[in-house]
C-alpha positions as CSV (number, residue, x, y, z in Angstrom):
1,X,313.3,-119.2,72.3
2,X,310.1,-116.7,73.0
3,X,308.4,-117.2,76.0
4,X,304.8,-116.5,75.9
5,X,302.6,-115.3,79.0
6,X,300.9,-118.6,80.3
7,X,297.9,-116.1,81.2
8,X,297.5,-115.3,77.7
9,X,297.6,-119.1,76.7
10,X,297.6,-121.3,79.5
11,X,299.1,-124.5,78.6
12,X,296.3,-126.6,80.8
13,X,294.3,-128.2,77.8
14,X,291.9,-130.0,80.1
15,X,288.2,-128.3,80.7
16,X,288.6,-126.3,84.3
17,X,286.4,-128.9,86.1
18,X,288.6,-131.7,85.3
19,X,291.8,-129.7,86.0
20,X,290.4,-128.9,89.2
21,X,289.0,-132.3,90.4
22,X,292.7,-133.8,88.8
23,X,290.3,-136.1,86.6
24,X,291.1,-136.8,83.2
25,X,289.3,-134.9,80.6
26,X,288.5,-136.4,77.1
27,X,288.7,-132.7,75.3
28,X,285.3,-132.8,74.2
29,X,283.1,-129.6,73.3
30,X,280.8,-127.9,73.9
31,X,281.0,-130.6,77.2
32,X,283.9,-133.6,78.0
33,X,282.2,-136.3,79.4
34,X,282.5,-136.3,82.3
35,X,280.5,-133.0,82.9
36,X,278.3,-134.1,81.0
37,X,277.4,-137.0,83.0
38,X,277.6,-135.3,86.6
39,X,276.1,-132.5,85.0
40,X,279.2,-129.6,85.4
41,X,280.0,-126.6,84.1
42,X,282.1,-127.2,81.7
43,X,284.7,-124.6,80.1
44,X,288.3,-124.6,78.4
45,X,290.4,-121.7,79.4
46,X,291.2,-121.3,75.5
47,X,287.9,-120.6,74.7
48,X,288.4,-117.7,77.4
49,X,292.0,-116.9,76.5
50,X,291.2,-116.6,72.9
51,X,288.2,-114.1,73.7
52,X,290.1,-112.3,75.8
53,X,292.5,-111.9,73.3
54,X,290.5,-110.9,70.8
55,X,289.1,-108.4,72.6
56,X,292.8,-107.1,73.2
57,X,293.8,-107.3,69.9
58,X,290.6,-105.2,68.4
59,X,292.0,-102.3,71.0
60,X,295.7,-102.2,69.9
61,X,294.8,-102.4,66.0
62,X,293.5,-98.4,67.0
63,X,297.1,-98.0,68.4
64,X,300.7,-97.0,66.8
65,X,302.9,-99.2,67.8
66,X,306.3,-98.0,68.3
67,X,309.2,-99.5,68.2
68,X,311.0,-100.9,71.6
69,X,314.3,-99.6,72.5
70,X,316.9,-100.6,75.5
71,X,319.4,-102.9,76.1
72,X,319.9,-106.3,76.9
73,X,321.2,-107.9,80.9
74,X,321.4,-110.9,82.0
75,X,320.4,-112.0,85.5
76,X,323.6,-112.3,87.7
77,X,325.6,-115.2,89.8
78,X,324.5,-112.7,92.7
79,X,321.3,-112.3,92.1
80,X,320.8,-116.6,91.5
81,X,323.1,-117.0,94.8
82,X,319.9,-116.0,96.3
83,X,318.0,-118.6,94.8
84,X,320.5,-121.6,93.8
85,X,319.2,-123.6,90.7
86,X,320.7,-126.0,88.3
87,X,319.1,-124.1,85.5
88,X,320.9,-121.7,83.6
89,X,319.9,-118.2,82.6
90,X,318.9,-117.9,79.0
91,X,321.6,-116.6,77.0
92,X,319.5,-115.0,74.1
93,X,319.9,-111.4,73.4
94,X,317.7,-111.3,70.9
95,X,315.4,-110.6,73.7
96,X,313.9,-107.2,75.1
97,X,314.3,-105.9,78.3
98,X,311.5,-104.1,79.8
99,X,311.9,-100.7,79.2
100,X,308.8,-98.5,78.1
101,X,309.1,-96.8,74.9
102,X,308.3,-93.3,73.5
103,X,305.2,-92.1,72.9
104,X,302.9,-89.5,73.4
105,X,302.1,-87.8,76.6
106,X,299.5,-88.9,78.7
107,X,297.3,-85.5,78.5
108,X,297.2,-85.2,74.3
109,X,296.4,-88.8,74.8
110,X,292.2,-89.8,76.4
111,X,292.3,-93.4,75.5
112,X,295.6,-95.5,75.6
113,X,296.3,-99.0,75.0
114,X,299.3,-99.9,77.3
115,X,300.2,-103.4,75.6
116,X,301.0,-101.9,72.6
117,X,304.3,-100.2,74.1
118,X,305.6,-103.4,76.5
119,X,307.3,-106.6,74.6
120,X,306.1,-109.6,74.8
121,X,308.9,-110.9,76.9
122,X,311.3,-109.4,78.5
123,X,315.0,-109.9,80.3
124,X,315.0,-107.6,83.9
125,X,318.1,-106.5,84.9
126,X,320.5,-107.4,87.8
127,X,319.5,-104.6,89.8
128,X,315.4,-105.2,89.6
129,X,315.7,-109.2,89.7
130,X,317.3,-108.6,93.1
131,X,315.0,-106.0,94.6
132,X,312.1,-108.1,93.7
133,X,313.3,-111.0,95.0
134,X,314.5,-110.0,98.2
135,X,311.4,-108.2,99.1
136,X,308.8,-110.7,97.8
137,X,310.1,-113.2,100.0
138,X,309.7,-110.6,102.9
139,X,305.5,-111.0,102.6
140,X,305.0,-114.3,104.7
141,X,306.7,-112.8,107.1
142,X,305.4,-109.4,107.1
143,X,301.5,-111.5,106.9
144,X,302.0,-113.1,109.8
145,X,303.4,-109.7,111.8
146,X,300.6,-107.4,110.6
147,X,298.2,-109.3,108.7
148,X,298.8,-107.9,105.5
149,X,301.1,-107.8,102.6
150,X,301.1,-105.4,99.5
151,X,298.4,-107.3,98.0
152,X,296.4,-108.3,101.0
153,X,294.6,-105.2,103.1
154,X,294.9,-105.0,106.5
155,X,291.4,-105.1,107.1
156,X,290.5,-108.4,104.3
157,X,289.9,-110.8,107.0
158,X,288.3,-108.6,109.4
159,X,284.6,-110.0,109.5
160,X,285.1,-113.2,107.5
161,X,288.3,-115.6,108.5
162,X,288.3,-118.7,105.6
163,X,289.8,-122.1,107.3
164,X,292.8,-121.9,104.5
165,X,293.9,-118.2,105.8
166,X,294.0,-120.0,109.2
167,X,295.7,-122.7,108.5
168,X,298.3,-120.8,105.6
169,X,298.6,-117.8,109.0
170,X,299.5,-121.2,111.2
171,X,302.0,-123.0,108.7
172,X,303.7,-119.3,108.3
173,X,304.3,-118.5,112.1
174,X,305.5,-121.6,112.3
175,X,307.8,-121.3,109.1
176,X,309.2,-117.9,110.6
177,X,310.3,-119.5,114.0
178,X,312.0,-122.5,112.5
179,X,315.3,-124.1,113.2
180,X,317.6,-126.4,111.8
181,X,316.5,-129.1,114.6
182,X,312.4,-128.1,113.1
183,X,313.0,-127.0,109.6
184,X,312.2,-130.9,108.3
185,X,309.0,-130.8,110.2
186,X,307.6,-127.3,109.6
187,X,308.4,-128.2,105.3
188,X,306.2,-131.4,106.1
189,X,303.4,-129.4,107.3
190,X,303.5,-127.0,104.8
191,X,303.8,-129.8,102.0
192,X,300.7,-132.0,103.5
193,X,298.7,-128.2,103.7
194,X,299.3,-127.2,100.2
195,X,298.1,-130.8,99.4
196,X,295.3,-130.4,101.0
197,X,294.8,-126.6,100.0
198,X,294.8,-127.7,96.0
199,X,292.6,-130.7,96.4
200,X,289.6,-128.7,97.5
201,X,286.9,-127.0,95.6
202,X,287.4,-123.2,95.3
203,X,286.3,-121.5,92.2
204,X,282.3,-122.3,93.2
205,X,281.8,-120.7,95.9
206,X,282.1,-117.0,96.9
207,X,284.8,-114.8,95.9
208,X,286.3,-114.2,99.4
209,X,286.7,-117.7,99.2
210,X,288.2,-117.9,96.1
211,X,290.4,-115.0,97.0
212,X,291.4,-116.6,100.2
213,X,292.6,-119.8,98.4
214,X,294.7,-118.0,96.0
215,X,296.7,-115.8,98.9
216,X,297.1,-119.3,101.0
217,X,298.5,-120.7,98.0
218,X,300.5,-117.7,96.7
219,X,302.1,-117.3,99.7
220,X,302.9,-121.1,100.3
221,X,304.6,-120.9,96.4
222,X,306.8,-118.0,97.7
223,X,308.5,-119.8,100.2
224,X,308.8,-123.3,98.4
225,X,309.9,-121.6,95.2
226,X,312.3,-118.8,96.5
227,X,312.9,-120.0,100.3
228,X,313.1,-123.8,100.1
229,X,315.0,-126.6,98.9
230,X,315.4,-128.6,95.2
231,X,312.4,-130.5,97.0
232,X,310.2,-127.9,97.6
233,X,310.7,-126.0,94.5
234,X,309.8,-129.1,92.6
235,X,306.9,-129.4,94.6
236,X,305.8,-126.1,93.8
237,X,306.1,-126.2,89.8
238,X,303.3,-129.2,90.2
239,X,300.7,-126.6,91.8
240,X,301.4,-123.5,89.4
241,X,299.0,-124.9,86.8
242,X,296.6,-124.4,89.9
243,X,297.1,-121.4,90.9
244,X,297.0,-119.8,87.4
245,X,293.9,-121.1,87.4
246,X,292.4,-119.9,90.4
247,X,293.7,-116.7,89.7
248,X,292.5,-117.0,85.9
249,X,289.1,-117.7,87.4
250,X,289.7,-114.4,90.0
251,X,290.1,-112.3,86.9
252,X,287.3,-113.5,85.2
253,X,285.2,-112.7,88.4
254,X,286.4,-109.7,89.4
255,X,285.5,-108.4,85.6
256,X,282.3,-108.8,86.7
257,X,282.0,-106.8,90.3
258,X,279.9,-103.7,90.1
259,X,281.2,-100.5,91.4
260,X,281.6,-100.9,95.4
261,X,279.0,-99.4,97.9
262,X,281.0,-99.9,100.8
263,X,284.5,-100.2,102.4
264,X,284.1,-103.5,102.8
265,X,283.4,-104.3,99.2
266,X,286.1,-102.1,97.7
267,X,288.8,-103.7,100.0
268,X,287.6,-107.3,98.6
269,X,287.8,-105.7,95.3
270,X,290.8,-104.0,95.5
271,X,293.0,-106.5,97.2
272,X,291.6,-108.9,93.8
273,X,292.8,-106.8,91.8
274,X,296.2,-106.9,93.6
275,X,296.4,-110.4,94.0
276,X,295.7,-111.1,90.5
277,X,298.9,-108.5,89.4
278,X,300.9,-110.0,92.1
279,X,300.6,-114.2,91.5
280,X,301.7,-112.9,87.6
281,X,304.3,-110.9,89.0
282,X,305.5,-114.3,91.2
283,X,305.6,-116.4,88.1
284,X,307.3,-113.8,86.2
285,X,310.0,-113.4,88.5
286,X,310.3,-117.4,89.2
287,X,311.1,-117.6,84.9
288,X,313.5,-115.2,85.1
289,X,315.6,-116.3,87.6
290,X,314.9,-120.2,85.3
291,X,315.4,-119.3,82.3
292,X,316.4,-115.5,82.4
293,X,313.0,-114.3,80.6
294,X,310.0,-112.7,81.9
295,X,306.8,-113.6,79.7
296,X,304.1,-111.8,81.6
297,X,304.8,-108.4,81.1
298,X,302.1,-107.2,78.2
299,X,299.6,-109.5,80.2
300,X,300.2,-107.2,83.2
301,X,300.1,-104.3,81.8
302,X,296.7,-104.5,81.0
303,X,295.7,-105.2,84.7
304,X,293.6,-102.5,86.9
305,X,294.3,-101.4,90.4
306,X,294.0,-98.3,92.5
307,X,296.5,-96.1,92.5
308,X,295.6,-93.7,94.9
309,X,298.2,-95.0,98.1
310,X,296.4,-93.0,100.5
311,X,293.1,-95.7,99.8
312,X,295.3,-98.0,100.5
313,X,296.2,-97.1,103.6
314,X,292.8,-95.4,104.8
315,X,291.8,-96.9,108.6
316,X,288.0,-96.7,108.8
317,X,284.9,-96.6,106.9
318,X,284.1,-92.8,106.9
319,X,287.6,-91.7,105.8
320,X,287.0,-94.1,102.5
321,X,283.3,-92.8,102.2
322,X,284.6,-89.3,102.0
323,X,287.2,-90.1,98.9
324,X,284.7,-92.8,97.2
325,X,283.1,-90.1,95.1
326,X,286.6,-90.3,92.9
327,X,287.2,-94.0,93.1
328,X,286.4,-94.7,89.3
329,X,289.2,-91.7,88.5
330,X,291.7,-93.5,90.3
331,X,291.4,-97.1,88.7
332,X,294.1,-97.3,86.4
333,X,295.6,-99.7,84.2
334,X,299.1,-101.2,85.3
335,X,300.8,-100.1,82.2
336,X,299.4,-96.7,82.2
337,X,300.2,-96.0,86.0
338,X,303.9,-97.2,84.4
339,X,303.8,-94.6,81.6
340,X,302.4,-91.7,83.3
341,X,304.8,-91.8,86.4
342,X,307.8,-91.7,83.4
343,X,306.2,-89.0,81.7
344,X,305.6,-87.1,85.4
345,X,301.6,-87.5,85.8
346,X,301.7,-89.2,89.3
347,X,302.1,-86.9,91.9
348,X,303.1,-87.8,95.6
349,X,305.3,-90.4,97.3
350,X,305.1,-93.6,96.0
351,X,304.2,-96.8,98.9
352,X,305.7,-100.3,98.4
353,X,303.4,-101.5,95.6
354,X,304.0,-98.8,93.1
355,X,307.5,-99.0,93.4
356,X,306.6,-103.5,93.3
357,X,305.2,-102.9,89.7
358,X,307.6,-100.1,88.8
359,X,310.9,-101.6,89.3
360,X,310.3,-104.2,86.4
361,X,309.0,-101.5,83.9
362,X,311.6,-98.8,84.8
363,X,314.8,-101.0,86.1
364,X,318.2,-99.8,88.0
365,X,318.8,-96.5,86.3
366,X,315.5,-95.2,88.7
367,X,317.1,-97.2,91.9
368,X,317.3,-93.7,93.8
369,X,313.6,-93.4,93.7
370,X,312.3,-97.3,93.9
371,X,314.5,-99.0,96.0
372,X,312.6,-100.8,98.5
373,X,312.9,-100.8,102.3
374,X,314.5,-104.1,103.8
């Protein structure tokens, strides 16, 4: 069986108001009902699915595609005696694994179209499974110690500190110090805030807000899914509809940002643009180790971030004034910043996020160079 991205065709049917609100929705267009009586916005992620898509599609019909070559690995008893589920892995072989193929190199090449050279989905092997795992339960962790993870800047919530960052820093220096005498207790708390998290009203108000909702929430589903119990991982299945959604909503907004003007803005921006890779990468890596397929990689691969490091990793405003100049130069597709570091066109050390979205596209044979730090 083909597992198709959820991203590309989400399988909520329900207008986005009533998903949100957990109403029912009669289906109805242009407007269901109920919007139309309270008088809401009222829109089907189809309709935006299938633009997007088309959009999509009009680029890679001006693309060759080539055909996809590598071989085929199953995730292993070691890598699932991480994460312990009554599921099986799929045992289809028919299946690609996510190796890039040929093609041309990036300089005879001005305009590229990375979906065209990623599967639809993919099987990662033993090696790359692990990595990711291991390390993407690190990040509540490493939040509450620094205040950031690989997707959230150091300096986010500097000036602005949303109540769900609070409470999702609280429940996760509380999850770090637990014991087998509190464990029962802190998984409570964390249950009764994710309730509450998902049962409020994010996707009107500002983007920081919206942004903040989705990192509380992604960073709750990485404990529940890959750090908790039958109970919790259950728990978390019901809210991924959710957070697609939000973060379906975060990509539609974050299409829309004009260039940014100040440090501020670009670290809202760019830590979006993170995210948005990163909650795909989550629910990638949570249907491999289910089913032992990954639908999400051409999705991804069409996804923009910065891949500069040293932006990244810049400590004040004048320092990021100074390199702003080349900021458009330095946005790059996911899928291109994949291709041209395996055809040698990204120079420099590589930080924790590259290596992130490299070790599903490149796998064990590159472990030398993207092994990640414990």
């Amino acid at each position: 069986m083909a597992y198709r991205s959820p991203y590309a065709r989400s399988r909520q049917k329900s207008c986005i108001a009533c998903a949100e609100g957990k109403r029912r929705c009669n289906r109805q267009t242009p407007q269901c009902s109920r919007c139309l009586a309270q008088g809401l916005e009222c829109t089907y992620l189809s309709a935006w699915s299938q633009q997007k898509r088309q959009n999509i599609s009009r680029q890679l019909e001006s693309s060759h595609f080539s055909e996809v070559w590598s071989e085929t690995s199953l995730v292993s008893n070691e890598a699932l005696s991480f994460w312990p589920l009554n599921d099986s892995p799929s045992d289809d072989t028919s299946v690609t694994t996510p190796w890039l193929t040929s093609m041309p190199s990036l300089l005879t090449v001005p305009s590229l179209s990375p979906a065209a050279f990623f599967p639809e989905t993919t099987i990662l092997d033993k090696w790359s499974t692990n990595q990711l795992l291991q390390n993407i339960k690190c990040y509540p962790q490493l939040f509450v110690s620094s205040r950031k993870t690989p997707f959230i800047h150091s300096r986010l919530y500097d000036a602005y500190l949303p109540n769900t960052i609070q409470d999702a820093f609280t429940v996760l220096a509380a999850y770090s110090t637990k014991t087998s005498e509190t464990e029962d207790l802190i998984f409570r708390i964390l249950e009764s805030k994710t309730t509450s998290l998902v049962e409020q009203d994010h996707h009107t108000g500002a983007l920081s807000q919206l942004l903040a909702a989705v990192h509380a929430l992604a960073l709750f589903q990485i404990i529940q899914l890959f750090d908790g119990d039958i109970r919790q991982r259950s728990l978390a299945e019901q809210h991924m509809d959710t957070l697609r959604i939000w973060t379906f909503q975060l990509q539609i907004r974050a299409e829309e940002l004009t260039p940014a003007l100040t440090w501020q803005e670009w670290i809202l921006a760019e830590s979006t643009r993170r995210t948005i890779i990163f909650v795909m990468m989550i629910e990638g890596l949570y249907l491999t180790l289910k089913t032992g397929c990954c639908p999400n990689v051409k999705a991804m691969s069409i996804l923009p971030f910065t891949s500069d490091v040293t932006l990244w990793d810049l400590s004040e405003s004048a320092s990021w004034l100074a390199e702003s100049d080349q900021l458009r130069s330095k946005t790059v597709l996911y899928g291109d910043f994949a291709r041209g570091w395996q055809e040698g066109q990204v120079p420099g050390r590589l930080d924790g996020f590259q290596k992130l979205l490299l070790i599903p596209c490149m796998g064990e044979r590159y472990r030398e160079v993207l092994e990640l730090d414990s």
